[in-house]
C-alpha positions in Angstrom: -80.8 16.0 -41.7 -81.1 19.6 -41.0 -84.0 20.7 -38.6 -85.3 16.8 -39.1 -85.1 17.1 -43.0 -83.3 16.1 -45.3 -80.7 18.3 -47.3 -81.3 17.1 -50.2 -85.3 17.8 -49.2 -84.7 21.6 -48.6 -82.9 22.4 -51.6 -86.2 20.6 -53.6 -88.8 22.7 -51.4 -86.8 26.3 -52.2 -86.3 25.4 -56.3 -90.5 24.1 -55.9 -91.0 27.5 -54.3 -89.4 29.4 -56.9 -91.3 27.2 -59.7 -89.9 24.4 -60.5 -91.5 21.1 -60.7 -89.4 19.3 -63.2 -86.4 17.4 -61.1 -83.4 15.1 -61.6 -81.6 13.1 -58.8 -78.5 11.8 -59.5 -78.0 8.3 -56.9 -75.8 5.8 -56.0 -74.1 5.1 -52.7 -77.3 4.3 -50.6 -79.9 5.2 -53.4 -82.6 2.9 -51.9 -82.8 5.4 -48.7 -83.2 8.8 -50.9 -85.6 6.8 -53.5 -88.1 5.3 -51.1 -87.8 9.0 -49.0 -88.6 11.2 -52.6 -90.4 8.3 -55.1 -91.6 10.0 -57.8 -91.8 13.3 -56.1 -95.6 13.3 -56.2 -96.3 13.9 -52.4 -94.0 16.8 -53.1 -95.9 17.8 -55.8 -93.2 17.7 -58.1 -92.1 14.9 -60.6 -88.6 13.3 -59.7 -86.4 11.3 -62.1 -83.4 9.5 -61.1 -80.1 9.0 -63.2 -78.7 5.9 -61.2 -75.0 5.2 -61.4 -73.6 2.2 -61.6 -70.5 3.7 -60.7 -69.5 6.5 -59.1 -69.3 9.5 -62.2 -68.2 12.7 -60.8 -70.3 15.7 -60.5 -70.8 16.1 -64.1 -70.8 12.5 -65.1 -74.4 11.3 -64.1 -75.8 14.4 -66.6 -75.0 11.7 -69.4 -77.4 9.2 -67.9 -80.3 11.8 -69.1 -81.9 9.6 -71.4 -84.5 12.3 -72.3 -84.3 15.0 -74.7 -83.1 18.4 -73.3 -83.9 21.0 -75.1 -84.1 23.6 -72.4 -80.7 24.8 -70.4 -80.5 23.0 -67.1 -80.1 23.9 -63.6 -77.9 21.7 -61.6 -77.1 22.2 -57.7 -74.7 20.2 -55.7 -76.5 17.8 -53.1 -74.7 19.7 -49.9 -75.3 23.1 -50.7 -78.3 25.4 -49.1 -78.8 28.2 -50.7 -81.4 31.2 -51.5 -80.0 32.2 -54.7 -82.7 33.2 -57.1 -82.9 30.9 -59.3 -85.3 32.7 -62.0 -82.7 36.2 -61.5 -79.7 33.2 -62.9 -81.6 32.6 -66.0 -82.4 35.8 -67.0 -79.1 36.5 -66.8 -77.9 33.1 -68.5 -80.5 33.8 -71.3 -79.2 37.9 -71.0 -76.1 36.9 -71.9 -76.7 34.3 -74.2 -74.2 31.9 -72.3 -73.5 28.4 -73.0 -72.2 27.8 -69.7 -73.2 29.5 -66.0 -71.0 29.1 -63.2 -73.0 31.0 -59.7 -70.0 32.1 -57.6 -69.5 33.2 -54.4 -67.3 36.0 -53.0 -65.1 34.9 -49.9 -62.5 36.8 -48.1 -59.4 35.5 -46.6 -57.7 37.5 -44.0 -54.4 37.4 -43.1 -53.4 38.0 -39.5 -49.8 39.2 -40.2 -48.3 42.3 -42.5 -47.7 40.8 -46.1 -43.9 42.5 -47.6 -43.7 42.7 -51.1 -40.2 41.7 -52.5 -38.5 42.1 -55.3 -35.3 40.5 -55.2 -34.3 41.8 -51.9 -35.6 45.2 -52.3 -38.7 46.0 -50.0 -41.6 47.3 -52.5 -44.6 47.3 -50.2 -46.3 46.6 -47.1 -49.3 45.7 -46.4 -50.6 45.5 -43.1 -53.1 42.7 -42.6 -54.6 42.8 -46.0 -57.9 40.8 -47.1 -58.0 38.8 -50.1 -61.1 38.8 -52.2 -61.9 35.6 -54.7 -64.9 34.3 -56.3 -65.3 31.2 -55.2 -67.6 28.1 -56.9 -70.7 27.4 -55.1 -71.6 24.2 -56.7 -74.5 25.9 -59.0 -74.8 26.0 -62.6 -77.0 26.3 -65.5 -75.8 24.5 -68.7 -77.4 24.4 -72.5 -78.1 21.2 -73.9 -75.3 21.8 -76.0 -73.1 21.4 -73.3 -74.5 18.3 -72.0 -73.7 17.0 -74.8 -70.7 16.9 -75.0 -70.2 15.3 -71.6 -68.8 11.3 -72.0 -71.1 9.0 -71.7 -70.6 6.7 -68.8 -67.3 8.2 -67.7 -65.9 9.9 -64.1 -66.5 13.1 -65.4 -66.3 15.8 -63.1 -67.5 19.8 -63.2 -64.3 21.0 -63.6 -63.4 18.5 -66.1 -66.4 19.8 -67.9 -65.5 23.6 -67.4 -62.0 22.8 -68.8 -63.8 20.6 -71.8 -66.1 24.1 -72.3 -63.5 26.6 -72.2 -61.5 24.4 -75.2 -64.7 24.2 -76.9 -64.7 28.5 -76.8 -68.1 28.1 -75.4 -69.2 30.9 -73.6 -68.8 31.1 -70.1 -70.3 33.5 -68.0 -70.1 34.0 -64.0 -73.3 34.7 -62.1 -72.6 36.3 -58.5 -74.2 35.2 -55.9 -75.4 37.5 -53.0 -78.0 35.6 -51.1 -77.5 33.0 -48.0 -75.1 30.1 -49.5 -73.7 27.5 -47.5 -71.8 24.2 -48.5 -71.9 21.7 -46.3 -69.1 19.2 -47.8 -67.5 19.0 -44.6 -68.5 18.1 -41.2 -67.5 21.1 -39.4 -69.6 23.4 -42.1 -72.2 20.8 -41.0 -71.8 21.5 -37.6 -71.7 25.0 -37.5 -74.9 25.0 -39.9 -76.8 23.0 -37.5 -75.9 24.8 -34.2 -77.0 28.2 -36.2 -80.6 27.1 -37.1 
């Protein structure tokens, strides 16, 4: 719990206030504690499905327990992320650039404390003094066509790279959607921590 709720409780309340009423939870270690907190998702004034795992299926695997017909692209969001990423900005620009596949990535910088040489051999070819390195990192967000979900194994640890890999062979097209709003993972305690002592 963050602030006495439940993660998995604020990401629903910022997707509901940006529209969306229409909601899958994927369950399965402890799914009795998270299904008789949500239920059907009427007191949140949303409807809540759940694709229950019988085993644990990766972070892409569960998608296949959608027994219902997709015929929209999806938006799936990791259960320990916190985010304000505009959700409705992320499919204009899925739908802008007709992509199969939308990975939301987030810039982080690495600095490094000491002068980096560049060699060549043994010649010297640069220094750089305490550079910063810039990479787009995952943030555990995507929006997916149905044609992508189905080609996702039924029943099978299946896991988002996996998927992205399975895409890419596929030549479906990717696209990357930037993320500039507050993002947040919280897939390790010390994120957790530090999350918690901020709010």
């Amino acid at each position: 719990k963050i602030n006495n709720k439940p993660i998995l409780e604020i990401i629903l309340n910022e997707c509901k206030k940006q529209g969306f009423e229409n909601f899958y939870i994927s369950v399965n270690y402890l799914k009795h504690v998270i299904k008789n907190h949500f239920k059907n998702g009427h007191k949140f004034d949303v409807k809540i499905d759940y694709l229950e795992e019988s085993s644990y299926l990766g972070t892409a695997g569960s998608l296949s327990l959608i027994k219902k017909k997709i015929d929209k692209a999806l938006i799936v969001i990791n259960g320990d992320v916190l985010t304000k990423v505009d959700l409705n900005n992320l499919i204009n620009f899925h739908n802008n650039q007709k992509s199969d596949f939308t990975i939301c990535v987030k810039e982080h910088v690495t600095k490094i404390p000491f002068g980096v040489v560049e060699v060549d051999k043994s010649t010297v070819i640069n220094l750089n003094e305490k550079p910063s390195l810039v990479h787009f990192i995952n943030s555990g967000i995507y929006m997916m066509s149905e044609k992508i979900l189905k080609i996702i194994p039924k029943n099978k640890h299946f896991e988002m790279t996996d998927l992205i890999h399975l895409a890419k062979k596929k030549n479906y097209k990717i696209r990357a959607f930037p993320v500039i709003e507050y993002w947040q993972d919280l897939g390790n305690l010390n994120d957790f921590i530090e999350v918690k002592k901020g709010l």
